[in-house]
C-alpha positions as a printed NumPy array, in Angstrom:
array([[-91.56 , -49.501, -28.07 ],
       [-92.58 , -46.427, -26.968],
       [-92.778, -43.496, -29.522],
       [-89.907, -40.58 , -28.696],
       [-88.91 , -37.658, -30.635],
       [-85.797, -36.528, -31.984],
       [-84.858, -34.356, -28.981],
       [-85.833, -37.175, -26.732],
       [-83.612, -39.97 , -28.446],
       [-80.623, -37.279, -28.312],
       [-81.186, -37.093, -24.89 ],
       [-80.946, -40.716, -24.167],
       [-78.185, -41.207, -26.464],
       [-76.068, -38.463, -25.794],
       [-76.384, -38.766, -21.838],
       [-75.406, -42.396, -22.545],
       [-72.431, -41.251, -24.712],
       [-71.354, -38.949, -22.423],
       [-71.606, -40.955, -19.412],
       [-69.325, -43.895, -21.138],
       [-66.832, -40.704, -22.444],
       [-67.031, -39.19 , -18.542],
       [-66.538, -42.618, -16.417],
       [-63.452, -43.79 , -18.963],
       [-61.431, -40.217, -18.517],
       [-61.888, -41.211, -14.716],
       [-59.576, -42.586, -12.557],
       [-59.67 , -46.299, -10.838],
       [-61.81 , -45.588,  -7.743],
       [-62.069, -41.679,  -8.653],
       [-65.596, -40.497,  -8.253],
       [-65.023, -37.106,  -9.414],
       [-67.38 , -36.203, -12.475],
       [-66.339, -33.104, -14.574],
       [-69.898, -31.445, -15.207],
       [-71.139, -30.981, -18.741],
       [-72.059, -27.292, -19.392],
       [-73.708, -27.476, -22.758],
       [-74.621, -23.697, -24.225],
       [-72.85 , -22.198, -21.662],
       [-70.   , -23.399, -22.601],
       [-69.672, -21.936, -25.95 ],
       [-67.739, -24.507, -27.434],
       [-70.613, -24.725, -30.037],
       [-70.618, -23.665, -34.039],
       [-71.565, -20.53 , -34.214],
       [-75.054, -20.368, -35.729],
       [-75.61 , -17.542, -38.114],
       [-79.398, -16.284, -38.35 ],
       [-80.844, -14.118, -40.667],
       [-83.93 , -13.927, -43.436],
       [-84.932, -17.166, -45.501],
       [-86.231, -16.056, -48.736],
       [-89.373, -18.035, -48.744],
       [-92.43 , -16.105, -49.966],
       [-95.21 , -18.384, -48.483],
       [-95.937, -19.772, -51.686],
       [-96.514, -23.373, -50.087],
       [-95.256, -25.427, -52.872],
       [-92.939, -27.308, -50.604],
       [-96.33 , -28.498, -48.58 ],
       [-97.443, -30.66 , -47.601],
       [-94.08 , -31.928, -45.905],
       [-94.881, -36.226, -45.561],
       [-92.736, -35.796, -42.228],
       [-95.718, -32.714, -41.13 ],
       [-93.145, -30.019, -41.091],
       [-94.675, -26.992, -41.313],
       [-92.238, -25.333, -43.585],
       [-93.936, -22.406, -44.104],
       [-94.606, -21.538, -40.261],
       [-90.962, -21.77 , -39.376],
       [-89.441, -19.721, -41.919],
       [-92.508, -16.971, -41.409],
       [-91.517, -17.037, -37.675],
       [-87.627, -17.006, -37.775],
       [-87.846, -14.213, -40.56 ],
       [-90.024, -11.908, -38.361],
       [-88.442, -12.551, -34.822],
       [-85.139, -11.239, -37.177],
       [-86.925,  -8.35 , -38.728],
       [-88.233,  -7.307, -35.253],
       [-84.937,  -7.528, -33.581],
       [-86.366, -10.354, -31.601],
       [-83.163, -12.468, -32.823],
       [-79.567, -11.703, -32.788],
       [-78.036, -11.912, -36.212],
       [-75.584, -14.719, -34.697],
       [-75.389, -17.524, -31.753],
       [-72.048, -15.323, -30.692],
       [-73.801, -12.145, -30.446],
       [-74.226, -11.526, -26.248],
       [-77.825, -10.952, -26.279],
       [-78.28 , -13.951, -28.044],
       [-79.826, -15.968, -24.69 ],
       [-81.41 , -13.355, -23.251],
       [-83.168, -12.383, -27.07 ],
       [-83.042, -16.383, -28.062],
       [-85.084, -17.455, -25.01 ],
       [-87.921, -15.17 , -25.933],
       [-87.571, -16.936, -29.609],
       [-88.181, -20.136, -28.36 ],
       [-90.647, -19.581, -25.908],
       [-92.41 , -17.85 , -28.906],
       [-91.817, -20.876, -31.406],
       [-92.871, -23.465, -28.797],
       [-96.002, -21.591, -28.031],
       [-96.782, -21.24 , -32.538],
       [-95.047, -23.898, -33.339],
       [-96.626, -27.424, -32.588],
       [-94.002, -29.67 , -31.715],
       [-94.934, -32.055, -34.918],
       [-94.633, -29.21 , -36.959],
       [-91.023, -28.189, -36.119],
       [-87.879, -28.094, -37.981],
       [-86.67 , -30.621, -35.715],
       [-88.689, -33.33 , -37.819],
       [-87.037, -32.487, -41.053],
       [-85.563, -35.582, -42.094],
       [-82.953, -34.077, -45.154],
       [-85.226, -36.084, -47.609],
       [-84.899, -32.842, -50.226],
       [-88.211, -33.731, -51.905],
       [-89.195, -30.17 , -51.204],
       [-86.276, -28.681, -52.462],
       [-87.32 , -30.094, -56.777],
       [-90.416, -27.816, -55.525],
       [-89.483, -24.563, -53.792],
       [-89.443, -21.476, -56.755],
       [-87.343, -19.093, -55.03 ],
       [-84.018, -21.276, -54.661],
       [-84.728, -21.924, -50.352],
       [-82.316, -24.846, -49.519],
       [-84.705, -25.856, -47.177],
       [-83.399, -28.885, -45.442],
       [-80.568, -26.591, -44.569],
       [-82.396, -23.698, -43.303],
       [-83.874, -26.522, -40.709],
       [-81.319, -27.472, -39.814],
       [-80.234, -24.391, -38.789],
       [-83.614, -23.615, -36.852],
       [-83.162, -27.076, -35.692],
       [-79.416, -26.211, -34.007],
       [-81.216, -22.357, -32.9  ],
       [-83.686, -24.334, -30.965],
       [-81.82 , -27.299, -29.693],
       [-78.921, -24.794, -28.384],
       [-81.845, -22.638, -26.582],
       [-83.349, -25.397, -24.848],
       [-79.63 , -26.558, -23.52 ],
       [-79.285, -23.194, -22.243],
       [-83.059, -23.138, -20.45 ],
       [-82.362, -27.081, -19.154],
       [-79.151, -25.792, -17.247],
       [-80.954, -22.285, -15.736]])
């Protein structure tokens, strides 16, 4: 079986989801499809985004899953300190500003490295000394990124 990552299986799964959910709100002999619009629209949580407090200490390394913890935070927190990053998904610079993010995070982030891979295991979280609930900070990097590349798939 071929190897695929998590964005990949998503992909399969949800466009096999959706295509099941789609073709049973049809009709008999209807072949109107209503078109999905993904980030545009906005019927997504609102993702709030602001600074993680990790200090770089890299206790929390190495991650067994090769999450760079570290990297992600460091990246996130600047892009927010520069203004790089809306303080919220709901903020209406947030794709214009957000694209820039994640062409950024693609280009510094290897794709092995990002939050993406975090699998909620919480074995760094026994480690981390300045409180970081870092499986949930990932995830929230994790639903930043995944609602960016939505947006750039339907441009």
């Amino acid at each position: 079986m071929d190897s695929m990552n998590r964005r990949e299986w998503l992909a399969r799964v949800g466009s096999l989801a959706l295509g099941s959910l789609v073709m049973s709100s049809c009709e008999s002999g209807s072949r109107h499809v209503s078109q999905f619009t993904g980030a545009n629209d906005k019927n997504h949580e609102p993702i709030s985004i602001g600074i993680i407090n990790c200090r770089q200490c890299d206790a929390c390394m190495p991650c067994e899953y090769g999450v760079d913890i570290p990297g992600n935070f460091a990246l996130l927190n600047a892009s927010v300190k520069d203004k790089k990053l809306p303080d919220s998904s709901e903020s209406p610079d947030f794709y214009d500003l957000g694209s820039e993010f994640l062409a950024m995070y693609e280009a510094e982030i290897p794709d092995k490295a990002q939050a993406q891979h975090c699998i909620c295991c919480d074995k760094c979280l026994s480690v981390c000394r300045h409180g970081v609930n870092i499986s949930k900070e990932l995830e929230k990097i994790t639903a930043l990124t995944d609602l960016l590349r939505d947006y750039r798939s339907m441009g």
